[in-house]
C-alpha positions as CSV (number, residue, x, y, z in Angstrom):
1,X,0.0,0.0,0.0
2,X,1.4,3.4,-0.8
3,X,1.9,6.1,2.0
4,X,0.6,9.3,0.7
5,X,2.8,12.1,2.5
6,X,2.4,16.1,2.6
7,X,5.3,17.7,3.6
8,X,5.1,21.3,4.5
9,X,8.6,23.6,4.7
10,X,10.6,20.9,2.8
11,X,13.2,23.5,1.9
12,X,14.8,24.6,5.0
13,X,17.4,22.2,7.2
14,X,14.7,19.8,8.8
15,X,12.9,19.7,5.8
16,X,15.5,18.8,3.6
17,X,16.5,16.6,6.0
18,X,13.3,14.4,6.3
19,X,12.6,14.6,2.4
20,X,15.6,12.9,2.0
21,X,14.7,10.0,4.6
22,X,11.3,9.7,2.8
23,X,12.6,9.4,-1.0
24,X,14.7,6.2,0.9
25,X,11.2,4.3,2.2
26,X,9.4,2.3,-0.2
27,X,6.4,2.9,-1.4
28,X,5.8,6.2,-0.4
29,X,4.9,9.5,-2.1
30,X,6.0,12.6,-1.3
31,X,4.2,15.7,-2.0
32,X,6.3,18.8,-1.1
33,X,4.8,22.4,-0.5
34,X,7.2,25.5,-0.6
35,X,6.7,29.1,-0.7
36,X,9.4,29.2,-3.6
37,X,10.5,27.3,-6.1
38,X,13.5,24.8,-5.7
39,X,15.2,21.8,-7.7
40,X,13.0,20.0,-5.7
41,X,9.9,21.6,-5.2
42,X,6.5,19.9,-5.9
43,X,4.0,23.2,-5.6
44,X,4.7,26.3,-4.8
45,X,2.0,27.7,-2.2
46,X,0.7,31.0,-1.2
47,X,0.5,29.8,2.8
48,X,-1.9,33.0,3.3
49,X,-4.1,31.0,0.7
50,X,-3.8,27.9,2.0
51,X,-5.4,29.3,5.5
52,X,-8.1,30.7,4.3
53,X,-8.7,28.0,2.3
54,X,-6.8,24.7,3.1
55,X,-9.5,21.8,1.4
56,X,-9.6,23.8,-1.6
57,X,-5.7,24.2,-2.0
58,X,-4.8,20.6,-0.9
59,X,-7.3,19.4,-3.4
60,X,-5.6,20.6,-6.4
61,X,-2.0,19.3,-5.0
62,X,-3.2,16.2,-3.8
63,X,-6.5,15.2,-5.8
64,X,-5.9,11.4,-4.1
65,X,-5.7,12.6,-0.5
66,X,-3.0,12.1,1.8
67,X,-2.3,9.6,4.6
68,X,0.5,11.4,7.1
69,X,1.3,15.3,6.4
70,X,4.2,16.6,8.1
71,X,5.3,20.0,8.8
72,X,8.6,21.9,9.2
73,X,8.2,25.2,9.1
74,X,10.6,27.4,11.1
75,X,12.9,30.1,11.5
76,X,16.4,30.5,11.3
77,X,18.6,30.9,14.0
78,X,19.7,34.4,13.2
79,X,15.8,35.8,12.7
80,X,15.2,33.7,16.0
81,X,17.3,35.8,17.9
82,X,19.2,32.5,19.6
C-alpha cells in the first residue's frame, strides 16, 4: 500500500533533511509544499491562501488525498534571535 505524504517547509534544514529520509522508504509518495521554487519543489503555495482555504488548495495538489502530512516550518537561527 502506498503512503501518501504532505510535507510542509521541505526547503529549510529539517525539511530537507526528512525529504531525503522519505525518498529512501518504499512505497511512499512525497508531495512537497514551498513558498518558492526549488530543484526539488513539488508546488509552490501562497500559505496566506492555503489558510483561508486549506481543502480547496490541498485538493488541487493532492487530488488522491494524503495519509500522514508533516510540517517543518521554522525560522532560522539568526531571525530567531538565539
Amino acid at each position: 500500500m502506498t503512503t501518501r505524504v504532505l510535507l510542509i517547509g521541505g526547503t529549510g534544514l529539517i525539511g530537507r533533511s526528512v525529504d531525503a529520509d522519505l525518498a529512501t522508504w518504499p512505497d511512499t509518495v512525497v508531495t512537497s509544499l514551498t513558498r518558492r521554487k526549488t530543484s526539488g519543489s513539488d508546488h509552490i503555495i501562497d500559505f496566506e491562501y492555503l489558510c483561508a482555504a486549506p481543502e480547496m488548495t490541498l485538493r488541487n495538489v493532492a487530488p488522491s488525498g494524503i495519509d500522514v502530512a508533516i510540517s517543518c516550518l521554522g525560522t532560522t537561527l539568526r531571525a530567531a534571535g538565539s
